[in-house]
ZAMARGU-4260 file (C-alpha; in steps of 0.2 Angstrom, whole numbers, plus 5000, padded with zeros to 4 digits):
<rodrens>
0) 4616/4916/4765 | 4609/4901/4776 | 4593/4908/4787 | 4596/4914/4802 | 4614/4920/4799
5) 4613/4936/4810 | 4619/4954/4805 | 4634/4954/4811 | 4637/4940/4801 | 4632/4944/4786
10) 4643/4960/4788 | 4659/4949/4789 | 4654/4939/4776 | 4648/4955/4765 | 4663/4957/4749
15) 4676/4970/4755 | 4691/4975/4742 | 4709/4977/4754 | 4722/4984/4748 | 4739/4978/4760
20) 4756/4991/4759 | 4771/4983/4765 | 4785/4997/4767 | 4801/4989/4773 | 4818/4998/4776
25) 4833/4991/4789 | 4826/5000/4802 | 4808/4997/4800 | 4794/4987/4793 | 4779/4996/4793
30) 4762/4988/4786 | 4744/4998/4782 | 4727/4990/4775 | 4715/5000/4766 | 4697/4990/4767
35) 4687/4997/4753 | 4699/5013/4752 | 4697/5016/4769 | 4713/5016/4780 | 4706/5001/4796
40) 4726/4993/4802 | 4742/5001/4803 | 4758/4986/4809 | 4774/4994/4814 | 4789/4984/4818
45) 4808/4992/4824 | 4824/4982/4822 | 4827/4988/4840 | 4811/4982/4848 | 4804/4967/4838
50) 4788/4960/4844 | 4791/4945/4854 | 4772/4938/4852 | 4770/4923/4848 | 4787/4919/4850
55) 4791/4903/4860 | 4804/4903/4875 | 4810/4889/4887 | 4808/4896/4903 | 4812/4894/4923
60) 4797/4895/4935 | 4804/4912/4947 | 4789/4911/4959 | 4769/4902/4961 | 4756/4913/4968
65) 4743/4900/4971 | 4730/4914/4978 | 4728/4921/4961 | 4733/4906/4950 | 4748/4912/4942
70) 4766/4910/4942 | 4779/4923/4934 | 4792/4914/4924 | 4810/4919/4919 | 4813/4921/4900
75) 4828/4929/4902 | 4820/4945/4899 | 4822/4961/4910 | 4805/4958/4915 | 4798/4939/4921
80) 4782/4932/4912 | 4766/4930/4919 | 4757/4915/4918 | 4738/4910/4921 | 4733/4893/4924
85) 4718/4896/4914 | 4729/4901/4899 | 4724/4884/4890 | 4706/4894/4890 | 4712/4911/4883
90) 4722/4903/4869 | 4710/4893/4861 | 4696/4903/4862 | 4709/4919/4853 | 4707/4904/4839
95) 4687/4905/4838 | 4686/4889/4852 | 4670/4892/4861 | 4673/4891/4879 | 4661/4877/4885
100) 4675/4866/4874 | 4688/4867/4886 | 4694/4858/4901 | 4696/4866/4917 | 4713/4867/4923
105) 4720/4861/4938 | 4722/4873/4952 | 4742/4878/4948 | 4751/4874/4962 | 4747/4856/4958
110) 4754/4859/4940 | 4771/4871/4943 | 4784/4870/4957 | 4798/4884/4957 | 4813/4881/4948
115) 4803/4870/4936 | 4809/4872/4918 | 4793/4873/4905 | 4791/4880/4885 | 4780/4895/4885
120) 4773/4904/4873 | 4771/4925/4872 | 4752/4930/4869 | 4753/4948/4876 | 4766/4960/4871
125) 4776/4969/4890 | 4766/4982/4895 | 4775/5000/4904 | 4774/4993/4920 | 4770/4974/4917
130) 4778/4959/4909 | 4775/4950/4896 | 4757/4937/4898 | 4763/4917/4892 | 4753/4902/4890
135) 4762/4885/4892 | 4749/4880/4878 | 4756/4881/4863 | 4750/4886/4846 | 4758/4885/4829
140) 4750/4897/4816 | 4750/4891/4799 | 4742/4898/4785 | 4725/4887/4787 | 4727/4879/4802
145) 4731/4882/4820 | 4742/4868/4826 | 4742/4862/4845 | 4755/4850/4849 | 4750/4839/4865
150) 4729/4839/4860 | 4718/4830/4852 | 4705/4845/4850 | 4697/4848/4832 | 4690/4866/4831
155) 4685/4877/4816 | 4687/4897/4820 | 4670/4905/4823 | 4672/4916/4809 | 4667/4902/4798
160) 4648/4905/4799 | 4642/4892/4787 | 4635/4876/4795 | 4637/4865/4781 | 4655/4871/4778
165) 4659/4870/4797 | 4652/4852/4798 | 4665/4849/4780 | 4680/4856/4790 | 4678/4846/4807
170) 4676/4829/4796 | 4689/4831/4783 | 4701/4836/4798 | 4695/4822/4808 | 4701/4810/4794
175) 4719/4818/4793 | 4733/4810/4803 | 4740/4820/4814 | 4749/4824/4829 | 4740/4834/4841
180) 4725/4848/4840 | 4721/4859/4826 | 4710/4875/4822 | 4705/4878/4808 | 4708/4898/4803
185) 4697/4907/4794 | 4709/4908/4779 | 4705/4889/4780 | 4685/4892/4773 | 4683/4881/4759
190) 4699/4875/4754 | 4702/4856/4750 | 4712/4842/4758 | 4729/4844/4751 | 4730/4863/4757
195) 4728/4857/4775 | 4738/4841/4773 | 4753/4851/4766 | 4749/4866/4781 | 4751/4853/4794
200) 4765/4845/4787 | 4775/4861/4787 | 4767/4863/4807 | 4774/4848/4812 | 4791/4847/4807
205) 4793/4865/4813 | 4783/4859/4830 | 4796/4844/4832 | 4812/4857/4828 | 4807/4869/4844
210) 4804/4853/4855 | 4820/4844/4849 | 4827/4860/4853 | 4821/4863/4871 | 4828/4848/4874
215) 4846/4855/4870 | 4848/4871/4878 | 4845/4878/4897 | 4833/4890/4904 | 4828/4903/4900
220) 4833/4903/4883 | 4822/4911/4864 | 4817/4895/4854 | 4807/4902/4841 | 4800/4917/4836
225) 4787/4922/4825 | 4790/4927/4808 | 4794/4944/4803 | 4779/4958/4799 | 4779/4957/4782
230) 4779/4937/4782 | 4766/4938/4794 | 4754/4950/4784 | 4755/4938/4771 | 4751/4925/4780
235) 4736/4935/4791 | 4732/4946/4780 | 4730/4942/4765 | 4718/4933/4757 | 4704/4929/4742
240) 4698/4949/4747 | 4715/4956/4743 | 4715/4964/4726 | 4734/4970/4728 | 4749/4970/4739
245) 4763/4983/4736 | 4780/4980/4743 | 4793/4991/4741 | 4810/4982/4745 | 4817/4970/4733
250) 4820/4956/4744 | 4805/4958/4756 | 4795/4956/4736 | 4804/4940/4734 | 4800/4932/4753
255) 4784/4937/4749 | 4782/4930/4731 | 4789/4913/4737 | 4779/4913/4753 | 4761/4913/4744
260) 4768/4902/4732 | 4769/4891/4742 | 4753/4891/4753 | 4741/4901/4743 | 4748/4902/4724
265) 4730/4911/4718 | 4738/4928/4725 | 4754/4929/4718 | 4750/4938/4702 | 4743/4953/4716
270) 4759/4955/4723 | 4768/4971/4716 | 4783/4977/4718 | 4784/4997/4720 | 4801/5004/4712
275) 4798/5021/4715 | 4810/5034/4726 | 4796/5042/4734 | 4791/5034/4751 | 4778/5019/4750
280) 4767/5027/4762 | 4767/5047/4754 | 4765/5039/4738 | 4750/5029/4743 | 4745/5048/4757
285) 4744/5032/4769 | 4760/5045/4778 | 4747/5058/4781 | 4732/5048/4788 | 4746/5041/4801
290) 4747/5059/4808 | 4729/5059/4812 | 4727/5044/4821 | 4739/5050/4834 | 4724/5066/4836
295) 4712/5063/4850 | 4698/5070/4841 | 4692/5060/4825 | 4679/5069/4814 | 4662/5063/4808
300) 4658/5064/4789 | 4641/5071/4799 | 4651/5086/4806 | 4649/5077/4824 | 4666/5069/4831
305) 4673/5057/4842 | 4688/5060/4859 | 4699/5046/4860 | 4708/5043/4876 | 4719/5029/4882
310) 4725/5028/4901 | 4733/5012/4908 | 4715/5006/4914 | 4705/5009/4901 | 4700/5019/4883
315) 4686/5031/4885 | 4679/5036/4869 | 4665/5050/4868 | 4654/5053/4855 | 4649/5074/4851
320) 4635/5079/4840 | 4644/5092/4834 | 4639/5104/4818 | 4626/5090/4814 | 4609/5097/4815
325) 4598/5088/4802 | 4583/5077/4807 | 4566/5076/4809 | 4572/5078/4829 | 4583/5078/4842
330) 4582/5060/4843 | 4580/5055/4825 | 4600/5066/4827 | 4606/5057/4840 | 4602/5042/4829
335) 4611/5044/4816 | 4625/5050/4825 | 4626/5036/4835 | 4626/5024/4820 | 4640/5034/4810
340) 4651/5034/4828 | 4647/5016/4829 | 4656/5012/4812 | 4669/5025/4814 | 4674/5019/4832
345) 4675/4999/4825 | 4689/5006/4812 | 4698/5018/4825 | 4699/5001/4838 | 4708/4992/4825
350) 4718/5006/4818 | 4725/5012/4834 | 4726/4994/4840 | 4717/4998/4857 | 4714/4983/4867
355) 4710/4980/4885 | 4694/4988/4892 | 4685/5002/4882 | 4669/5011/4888 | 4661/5022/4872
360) 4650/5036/4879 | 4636/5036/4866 | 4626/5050/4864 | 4612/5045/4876 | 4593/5038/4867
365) 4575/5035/4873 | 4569/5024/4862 | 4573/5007/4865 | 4572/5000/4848 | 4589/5013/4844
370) 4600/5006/4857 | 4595/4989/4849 | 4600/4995/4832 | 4616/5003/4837 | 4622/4987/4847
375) 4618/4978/4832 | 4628/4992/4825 | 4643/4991/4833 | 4643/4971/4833 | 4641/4971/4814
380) 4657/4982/4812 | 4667/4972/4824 | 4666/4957/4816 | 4680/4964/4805 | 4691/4965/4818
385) 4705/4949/4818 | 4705/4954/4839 | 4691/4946/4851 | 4678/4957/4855 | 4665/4955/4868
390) 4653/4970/4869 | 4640/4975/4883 | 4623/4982/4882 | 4619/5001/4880 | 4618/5006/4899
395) 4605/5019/4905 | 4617/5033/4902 | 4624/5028/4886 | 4639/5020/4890 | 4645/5005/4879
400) 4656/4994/4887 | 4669/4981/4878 | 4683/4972/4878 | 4696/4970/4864 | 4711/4956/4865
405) 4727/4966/4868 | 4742/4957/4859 | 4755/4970/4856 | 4756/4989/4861 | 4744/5002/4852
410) 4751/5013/4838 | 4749/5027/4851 | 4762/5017/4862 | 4773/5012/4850 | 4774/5030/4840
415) 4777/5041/4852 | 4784/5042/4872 | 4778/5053/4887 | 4778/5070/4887 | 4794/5075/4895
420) 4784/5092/4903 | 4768/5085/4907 | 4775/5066/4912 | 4760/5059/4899 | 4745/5072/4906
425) 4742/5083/4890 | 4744/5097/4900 | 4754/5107/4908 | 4756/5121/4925 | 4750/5138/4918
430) 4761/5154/4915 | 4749/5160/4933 | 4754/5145/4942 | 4770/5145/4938 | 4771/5163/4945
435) 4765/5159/4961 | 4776/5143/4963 | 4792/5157/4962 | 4783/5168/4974 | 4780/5152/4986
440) 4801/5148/4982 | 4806/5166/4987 | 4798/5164/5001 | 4806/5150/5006 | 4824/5156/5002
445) 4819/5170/5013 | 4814/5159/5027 | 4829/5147/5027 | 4845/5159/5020 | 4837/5175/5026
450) 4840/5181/5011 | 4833/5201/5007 | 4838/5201/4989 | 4835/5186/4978 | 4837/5181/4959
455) 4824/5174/4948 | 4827/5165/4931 | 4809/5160/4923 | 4804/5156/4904 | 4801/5173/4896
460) 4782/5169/4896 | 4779/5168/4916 | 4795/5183/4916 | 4782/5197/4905 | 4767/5191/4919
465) 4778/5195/4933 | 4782/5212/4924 | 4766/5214/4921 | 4748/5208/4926 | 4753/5199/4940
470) 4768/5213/4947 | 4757/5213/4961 | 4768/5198/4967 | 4784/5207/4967 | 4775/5221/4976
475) 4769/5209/4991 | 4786/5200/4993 | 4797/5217/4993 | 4783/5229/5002 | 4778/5214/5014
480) 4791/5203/5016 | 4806/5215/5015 | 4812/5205/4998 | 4817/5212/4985 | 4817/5200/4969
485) 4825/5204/4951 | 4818/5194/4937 | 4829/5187/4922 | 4822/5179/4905 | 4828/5164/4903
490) 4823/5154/4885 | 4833/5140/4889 | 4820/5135/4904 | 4804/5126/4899 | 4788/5133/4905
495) 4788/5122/4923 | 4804/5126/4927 | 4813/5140/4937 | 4827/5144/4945 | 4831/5154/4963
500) 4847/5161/4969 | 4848/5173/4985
</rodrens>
């Protein structure tokens, strides 16, 4: 390890065994990693809703908005892309390109015009109320390199910590003819000359097929997209650290099989095919831990716990002592409480595939030498993660702020919907509430239809309170306002709902 390598770095580079599961059916490709037994990425991808990053379309400029430096383009999607003219920036540095290497853009209403046709490339997955984020700088992923037709730019990922080695890489890449930019990915990390000279090959004569083909076709028209999941874990995921990876599908084993052989035949001989009839993921209990991380609450091995929750602007995470009580004191507790939520909340990020901005409320510490430790903390177990990260200092209350690059939706988004009661709140109006609402809509069918006698069909729940602790309410509307109100059960109605009839 060179000198001066920091923690963090040493932690990505510190030996870790994977394990990849690839569970493929027609309707589905599901893909879990275990990192040292433990569950850290879970990829999910339907036949009706395939992910479109990465994917490259030929699309029609709708509308410039120079006061922001964007433009939306029409992909022929139901929603119009949004494009920054920083984009360039954004998509080099995702490839470990610091940002003091790149030009500024232009301001963009001297680059785009409305009606202009352009390629654009998906980075960001459509949100529930936005459209999908593009870059018109392309990047072809390969299995060592990052190709990027139109540059001349030579970068090496930043994961590649090694001076020496990151010195190797720009020169051997500099003596390769090419034609246009490459990044070297951290897959990329000691291999030789003819790995990247037959990775760029492959690069370019895909590169010249989508351009030849945007040459042919209209706006707004698909003209690549990405490789499928299980393809795409073998080409992201796996690597020297992979000790095995289980497919369960016949064919998918075979894509798989020829896939490596081709780019990486070391791993090959890992690549198992799983025949039995009992579910890849029961077999493996991966099913089981998939039902936990849709819980809000995440235990400690300590006994404290973290609260996950995710809101369109942000994820707050809070961090509770708990059951744990042990230490020399309070502090010394809060310590090591922190440090185990710190490693627990790296792996839950990655896991749940929460991007965006997150805020961690950190159980708060005096002494200043712990926030350091914990920062140092959370950076080491980040550097795990295949998204960007940028975290924050500790702030005086506790609060850890950082960002996480948001591709696709989180397994929270893509799992489940909006409640259909609570419209997404977690909750819902109380059996109480719910009896007072019907008092407040008898009174109003008393005001408007004059009504002395009036129907009322509740869930049974707010029924038995109306019979019972809260009769009062009948009481007041017969004794005081002259209306009499017969109540009827109705187990059909949800809790929220009722209905009056005079």
């Amino acid at each position: 390890m060179l000198a001066g390598v920091s923690d963090r770095e040493q932690a990505y580079n510190r030996p870790v065994r994977s394990v990849i599961y690839a569970n493929v059916t027609p309707h589905e490709t599901r893909v879990a990693v275990r990192e040292d037994g433990q569950l850290v990425e879970v990829l999910i991808e339907r036949a009706r809703d395939r992910s479109i990053v990465g994917s490259l379309f030929k699309g029609r400029i709708s509308r410039v908005l120079p006061g922001m430096q964007a433009a939306f383009v029409d992909i022929g999607l139901e929603r119009d892309a949004f494009l920054y003219v920083d984009d360039v920036a954004e998509a080099l540095e995702d490839e470990g390109v610091e940002a003091a290497e790149v030009a500024p853009a232009l301001p963009i209403q001297d680059l785009l015009r409305e009606g202009q046709e352009l390629v654009v490339q998906i980075t960001r997955e459509t949100g529930t109320s936005k459209g999908p984020r593009a870059s018109s700088h392309i990047t072809i992923p390969g299995r060592y390199l990052v190709l990027l037709p139109g540059s001349t730019h030579v970068g090496v990922s930043r994961r590649i910590t090694d001076l020496g080695e990151r010195d190797r890489l720009r020169a051997l890449l500099g003596e390769i003819p090419r034609s246009g930019g490459v990044i070297v990915r951290t897959a990329g990390e000691g291999r030789q000359r003819e790995d990247f000279v037959a990775d760029l090959a492959m690069l370019e004569s895909l590169t010249r097929h989508i351009l030849a083909r945007a040459e042919e076709v209209s706006a707004p028209c698909l003209l690549y997209r990405d490789l499928d999941l299980v393809l795409r874990a073998a080409r992201d995921l796996a690597g020297p650290q992979t000790s095995e990876f289980w497919v369960d599908d016949a064919d998918a084993y075979q894509r798989v099989l020829e896939f490596l052989d081709r780019v990486q035949p070391e791993l090959t001989p890992r690549i198992k095919l799983y025949r039995r009839r009992l579910d890849l993921f029961e077999a493996f209990s991966i099913a089981s831990e998939l039902e936990q991380v849709l819980q809000p609450k995440v235990w400690l091995r300590s006994g404290g716990s973290l609260v996950i929750n995710q809101t369109e602007a942000l994820v707050a995470i809070d961090v509770n002592t708990g059951r744990y009580v042990s230490g020399a004191d309070l502090e010394d507790t809060v310590f090591k409480i922190n440090l185990e939520a710190a490693e627990e909340v790296a792996r839950q990020l990655r896991l749940r595939n929460l991007g965006g901005i997150i805020v961690v409320d950190f159980i708060d510490m005096e002494v200043e030498a712990h926030r350091e430790a914990l920062l140092e903390k959370l950076r080491a177990e980040l550097a795990r993660d295949r998204a960007r990260t940028l975290v924050g200092p500790v702030g005086p209350f506790g609060l850890v702020q950082l960002t996480r690059k948001r591709t696709e939706r989180s397994l929270e988004r893509t799992l489940t919907q909006p409640c259909p009661m609570c419209s997404g709140l977690g909750r819902i109006k109380s059996p109480e509430t719910m009896c007072l609402e019907v008092r407040r809509a008898v009174l109003r069918a008393g005001a408007e239809q004059g009504a002395e006698a009036v129907s009322v069909r509740v869930h049974p729940e707010v029924a038995r309170l109306l019979n019972g602790e809260m009769r009062g309410v009948l009481d007041e509307l017969r004794g005081r306002h002259g209306i009499q109100v017969r109540v009827f059960e109705a187990p059909e109605l949800p809790l929220t709902l009722y209905d009056v009839s005079a």
